[in-house]
C-alpha positions in Angstrom: 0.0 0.0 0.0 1.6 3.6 -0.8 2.2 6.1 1.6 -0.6 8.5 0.2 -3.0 5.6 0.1 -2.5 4.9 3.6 -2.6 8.7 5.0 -5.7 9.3 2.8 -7.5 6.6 4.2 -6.4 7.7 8.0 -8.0 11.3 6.6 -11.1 10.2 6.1 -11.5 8.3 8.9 -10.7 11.5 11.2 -12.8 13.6 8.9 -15.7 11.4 9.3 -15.4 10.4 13.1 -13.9 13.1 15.1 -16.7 14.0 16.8 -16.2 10.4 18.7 -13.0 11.6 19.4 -13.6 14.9 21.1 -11.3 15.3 24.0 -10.4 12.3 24.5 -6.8 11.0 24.7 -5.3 14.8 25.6 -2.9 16.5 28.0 -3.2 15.9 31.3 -3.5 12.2 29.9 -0.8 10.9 27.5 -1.9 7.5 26.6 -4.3 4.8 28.3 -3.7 3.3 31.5 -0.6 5.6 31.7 0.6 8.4 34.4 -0.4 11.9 33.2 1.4 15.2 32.9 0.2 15.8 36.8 2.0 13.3 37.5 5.4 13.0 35.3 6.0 16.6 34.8 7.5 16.5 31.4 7.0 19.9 30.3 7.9 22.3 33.1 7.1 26.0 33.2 5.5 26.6 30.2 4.9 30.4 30.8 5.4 32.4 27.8 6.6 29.4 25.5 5.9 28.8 22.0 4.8 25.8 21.4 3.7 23.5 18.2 1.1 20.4 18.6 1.3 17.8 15.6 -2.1 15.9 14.9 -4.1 18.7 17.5 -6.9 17.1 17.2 -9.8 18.8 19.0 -7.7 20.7 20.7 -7.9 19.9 24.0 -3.6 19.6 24.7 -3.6 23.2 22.8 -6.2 24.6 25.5 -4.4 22.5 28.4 -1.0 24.7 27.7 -2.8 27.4 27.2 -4.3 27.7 30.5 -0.8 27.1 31.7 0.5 30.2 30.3 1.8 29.3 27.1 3.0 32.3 25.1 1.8 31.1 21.6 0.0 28.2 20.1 0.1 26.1 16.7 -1.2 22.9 15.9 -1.6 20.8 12.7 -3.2 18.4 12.2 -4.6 15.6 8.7 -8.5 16.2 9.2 -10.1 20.1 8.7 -12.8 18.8 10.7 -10.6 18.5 14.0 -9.4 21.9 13.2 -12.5 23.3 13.3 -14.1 21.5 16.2 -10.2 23.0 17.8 -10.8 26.1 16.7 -14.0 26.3 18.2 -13.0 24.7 21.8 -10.0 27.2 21.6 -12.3 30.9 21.0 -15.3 29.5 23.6 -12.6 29.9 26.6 -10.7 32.6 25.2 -7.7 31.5 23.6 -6.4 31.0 20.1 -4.1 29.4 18.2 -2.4 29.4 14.8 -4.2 26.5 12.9 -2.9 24.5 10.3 -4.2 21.9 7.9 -1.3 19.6 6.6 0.8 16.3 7.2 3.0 15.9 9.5 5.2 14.4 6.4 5.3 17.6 4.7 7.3 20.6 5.5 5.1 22.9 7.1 4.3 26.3 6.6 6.0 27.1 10.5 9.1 29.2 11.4 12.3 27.3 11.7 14.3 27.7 15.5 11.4 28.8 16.6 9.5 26.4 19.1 10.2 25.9 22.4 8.2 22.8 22.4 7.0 20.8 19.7 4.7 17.5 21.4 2.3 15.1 19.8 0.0 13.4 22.1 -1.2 9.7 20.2 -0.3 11.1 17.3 3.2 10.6 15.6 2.6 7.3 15.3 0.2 7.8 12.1 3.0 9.4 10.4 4.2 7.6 7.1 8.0 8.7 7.1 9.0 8.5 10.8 12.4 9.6 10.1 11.7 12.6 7.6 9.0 13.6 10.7 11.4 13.5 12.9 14.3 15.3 10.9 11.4 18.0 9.9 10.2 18.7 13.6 14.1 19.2 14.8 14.2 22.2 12.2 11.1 23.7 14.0 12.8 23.6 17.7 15.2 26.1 19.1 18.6 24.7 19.8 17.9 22.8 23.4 14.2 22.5 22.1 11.8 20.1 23.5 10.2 17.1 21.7 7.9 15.2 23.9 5.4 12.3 21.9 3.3 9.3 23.2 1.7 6.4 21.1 0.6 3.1 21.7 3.4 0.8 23.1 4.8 -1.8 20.7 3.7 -4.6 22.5 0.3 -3.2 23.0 -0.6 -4.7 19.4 1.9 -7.6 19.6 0.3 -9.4 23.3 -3.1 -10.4 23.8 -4.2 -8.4 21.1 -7.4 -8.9 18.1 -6.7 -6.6 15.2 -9.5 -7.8 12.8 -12.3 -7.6 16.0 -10.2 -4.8 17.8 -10.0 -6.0 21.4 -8.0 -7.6 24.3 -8.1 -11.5 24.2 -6.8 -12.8 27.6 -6.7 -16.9 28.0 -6.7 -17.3 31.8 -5.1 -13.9 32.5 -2.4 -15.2 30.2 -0.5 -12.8 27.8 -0.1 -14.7 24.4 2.0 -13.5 21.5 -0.7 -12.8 18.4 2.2 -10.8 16.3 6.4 -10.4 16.1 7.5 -7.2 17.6 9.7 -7.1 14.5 6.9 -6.9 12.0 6.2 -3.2 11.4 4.3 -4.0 8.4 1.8 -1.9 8.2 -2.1 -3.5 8.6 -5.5 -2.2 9.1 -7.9 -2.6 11.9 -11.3 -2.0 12.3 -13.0 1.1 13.8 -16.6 2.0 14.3 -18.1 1.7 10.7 -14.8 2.4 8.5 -10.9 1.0 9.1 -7.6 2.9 9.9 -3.8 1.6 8.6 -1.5 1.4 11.4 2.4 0.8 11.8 3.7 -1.3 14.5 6.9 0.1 15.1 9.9 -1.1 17.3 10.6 0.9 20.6 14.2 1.2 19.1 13.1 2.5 15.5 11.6 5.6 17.6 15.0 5.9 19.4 17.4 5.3 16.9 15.2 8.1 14.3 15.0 10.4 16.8 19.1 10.1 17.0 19.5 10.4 13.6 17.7 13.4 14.0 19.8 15.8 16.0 17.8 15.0 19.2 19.1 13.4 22.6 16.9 11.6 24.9 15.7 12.6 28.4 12.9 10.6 29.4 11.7 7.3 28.1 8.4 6.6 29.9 6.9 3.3 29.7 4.7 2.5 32.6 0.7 1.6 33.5 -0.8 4.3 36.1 -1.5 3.1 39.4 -5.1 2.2 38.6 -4.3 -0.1 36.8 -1.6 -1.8 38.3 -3.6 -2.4 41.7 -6.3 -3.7 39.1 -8.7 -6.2 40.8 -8.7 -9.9 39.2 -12.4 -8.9 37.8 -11.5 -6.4 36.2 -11.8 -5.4 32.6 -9.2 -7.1 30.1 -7.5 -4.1 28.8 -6.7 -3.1 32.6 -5.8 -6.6 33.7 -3.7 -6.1 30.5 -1.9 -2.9 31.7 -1.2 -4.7 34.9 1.3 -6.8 33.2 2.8 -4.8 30.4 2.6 -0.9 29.3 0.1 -0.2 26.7 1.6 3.1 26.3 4.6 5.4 25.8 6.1 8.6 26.2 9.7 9.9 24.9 10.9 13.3 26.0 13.9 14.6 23.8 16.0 17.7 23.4 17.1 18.9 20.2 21.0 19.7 20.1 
């Protein structure tokens, strides 16, 4: 499948189901089952910084900074229709933000040595070109810029996982291997009424692009919040699954 076919399908899929989507997976939070910004700190002070989201979404992370003092606000993102909704959220509680419509694959239309942040939350994952992503945000970022990301952790689709139903299958609380970790092939899975094309990608292949890339790492994250480790045995499966194993991730990275 080509690069174009894949993002154009992810496109439609936003465009035609963000409203499902609203808010959810968004600063505070950085992935499921997984310690938020309350807890890990990862951004600091962010008084008067300037500050680029990639896939914003509906905007919630944008108005999380903003009521946090950030100096000024862009975020891009595939769908128009999560720009809009963003736009909206942004102007009913008094903030804005410089807007843009574009992949994250493409060299956007955004100062260069500018940003004092640059941070995707579940979002850089969907990219096509991880490295050329990764190479294009560095040029955004200020010299000791920050790049913090989170996505689903590799194993999260490689244990006890159903990609053609789209759910957790434990046997007896057992974690079963249902794809290699080295496969980063890409397939598609099943959401609502329509489908999405994923990568799996290797814990390393983040690293080593993000390397390659001019940026040195801070923080790896890879952890389940305290819910869910203390999970009760009758619990829900994806929680009895975050007991054993990190569903998510988070990097924090500094351009040099």
């Amino acid at each position: 499948m080509r690069d174009e076919e894949i993002i154009e399908i992810n496109k439609n899929y936003w465009n035609e189901h963000a409203d499902l989507w609203f808010g959810t997976t968004a600063l505070p939070q950085y992935g499921v089952y997984f310690p938020t910004e309350d807890e890990l700190h990862l951004f600091g002070d962010l008084s008067g910084k300037k500050m680029l989201e990639i896939c914003c979404g509906s905007g919630h992370s944008l108005l999380y900074n903003a009521q946090r003092g950030a100096g000024e606000l862009w975020g891009v993102d595939l769908s128009q229709k999560q720009l809009d909704t963003a736009e909206k959220l942004l102007k009913e509680n008094g903030y804005s933000a410089n807007l843009i419509c574009a992949k994250m694959e493409d060299k956007l239309v955004v100062p260069k040595d500018y940003f004092d942040y640059v941070y995707s939350i579940y979002g850089i994952g969907w990219t096509t070109d991880l490295q050329g992503t990764f190479d294009k945000i560095a040029s955004y970022l200020k010299k000791d810029g920050t790049f913090i990301f989170s996505w689903h952790h590799t194993l999260n689709y490689c244990m006890a996982w159903d990609t053609k139903e789209r759910k957790v299958v434990l046997h007896d609380d057992k974690l079963e291997m249902t794809k290699s970790y080295f496969d980063e092939s890409y397939f598609k899975m099943p959401v609502h009424d329509s489908e999405i094309v994923l990568c799996n990608r290797k814990i390393s292949t983040y690293i080593n692009a993000l390397a390659k890339a001019g940026f040195v790492i801070e923080q790896l994250v890879e952890e389940s919040d305290k819910e869910a480790l203390n999970a009760p045995e009758d619990a829900e499966p994806k929680m009895r699954k975050a007991k054993m194993l990190p569903l998510s991730f988070c990097i924090k990275a500094r351009k040099l």
